[in-house]
C-alpha positions, 0 to 999 in steps of 0.5 A: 500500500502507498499513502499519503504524499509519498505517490505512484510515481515514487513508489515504481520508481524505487521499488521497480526491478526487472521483469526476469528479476521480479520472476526468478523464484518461480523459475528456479523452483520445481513444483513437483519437488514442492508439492511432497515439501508442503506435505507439512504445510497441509495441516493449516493451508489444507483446510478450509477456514483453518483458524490461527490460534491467539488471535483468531484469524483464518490462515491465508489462502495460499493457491495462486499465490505469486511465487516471488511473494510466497519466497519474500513471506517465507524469507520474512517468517525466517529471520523474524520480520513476520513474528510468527512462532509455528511459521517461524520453526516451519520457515527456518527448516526450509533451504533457499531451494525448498522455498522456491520449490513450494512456492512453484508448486503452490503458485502453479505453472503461471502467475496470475496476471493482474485483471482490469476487471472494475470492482466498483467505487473503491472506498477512499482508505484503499486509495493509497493501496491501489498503486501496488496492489491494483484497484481490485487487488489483484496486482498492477503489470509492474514488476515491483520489490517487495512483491505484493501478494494478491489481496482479492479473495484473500481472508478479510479477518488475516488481512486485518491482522497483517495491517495492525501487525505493519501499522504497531511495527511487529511486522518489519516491512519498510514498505507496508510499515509506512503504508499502513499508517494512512490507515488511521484506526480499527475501522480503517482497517477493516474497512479496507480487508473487507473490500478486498477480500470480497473482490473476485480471486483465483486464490484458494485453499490448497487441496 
């Protein structure tokens, strides 16, 4: 996300990288490699609705993810900069070549590329988001760095609980760790996971 008067124009400007870049984890992975290495992931992302335990959230949908965002998430998991004590364990028990692996096998043959389809009037706290994210949260065409996940179709309560984590700094990202401040209180918040959760989306629980 990108608020207040830091602009588009800034943020491709500093974040942009190379498309073959921007596409690297996905082409050094082995999706069939990953899908016996998720084995262990199953037991949350296999499930619908899974839940995490204190707080309460759904566990992220993980199918169709871009794998490029899945690598940064798990590197993010491993040296602490995500706070997560199970994916914390799990991410530090992977190689460079694992991640890319369950990455590939999680993200499928292509990555999905961003859609134009109109989602309607977007409410004014996901303006600042749409830069990097997409009016409908499936991505914009440039590539950028960090990479940003899908949001559409994503969980509206893990949504939540990734912008309070950016917003109080649990979650040390220098990007989404500014961005998250246009989002002024709870309501904001949730205000802004609702709606993109509720876009249409090819992400889904793995099965």
């Amino acid at each position: 996300m990108l608020g207040g008067p830091f602009g588009r124009a800034w943020f491709l400007a500093t974040l942009t990288l190379s498309v073959s870049a921007s596409m690297s984890a996905h082409a050094d992975g082995n999706a069939d490699e990953g899908e016996k290495k998720f084995y262990t992931c199953l037991g949350c992302h296999g499930i619908d609705n899974y839940k995490n335990a204190y707080p309460d959230y759904d566990v992220p949908r993980l199918r169709h993810q871009t794998a490029v965002y899945l690598v940064a998430a798990l590197e993010e998991y491993k040296t602490g900069d995500r706070p997560h004590a199970t994916m914390h364990q799990q991410a530090s028990s992977l190689s460079d070549q694992d991640m890319q692996d369950i990455a590939a096998y999680l993200q499928g043959a292509q990555p999905i590329k961003p859609s134009s389809a109109n989602p309607g009037t977007a409410p004014a706290q996901v303006v600042s988001c749409v830069a990097c994210h997409g009016e409908n949260g499936t991505g914009i065409d440039a590539p950028l760095v960090p990479k940003p996940p899908i949001l559409a179709g994503q969980h509206a309560d893990y949504l939540q609980q990734a912008l309070q984590q950016y917003k109080s700094g649990r979650r040390k990202n220098a990007v989404m760790g500014g961005m998250a401040q246009s989002l002024t209180n709870e309501a904001d918040i949730k205000i802004a996971a609702d709606y993109f959760a509720a876009q249409p989306s090819p992400l889904a629980t793995v099965k």
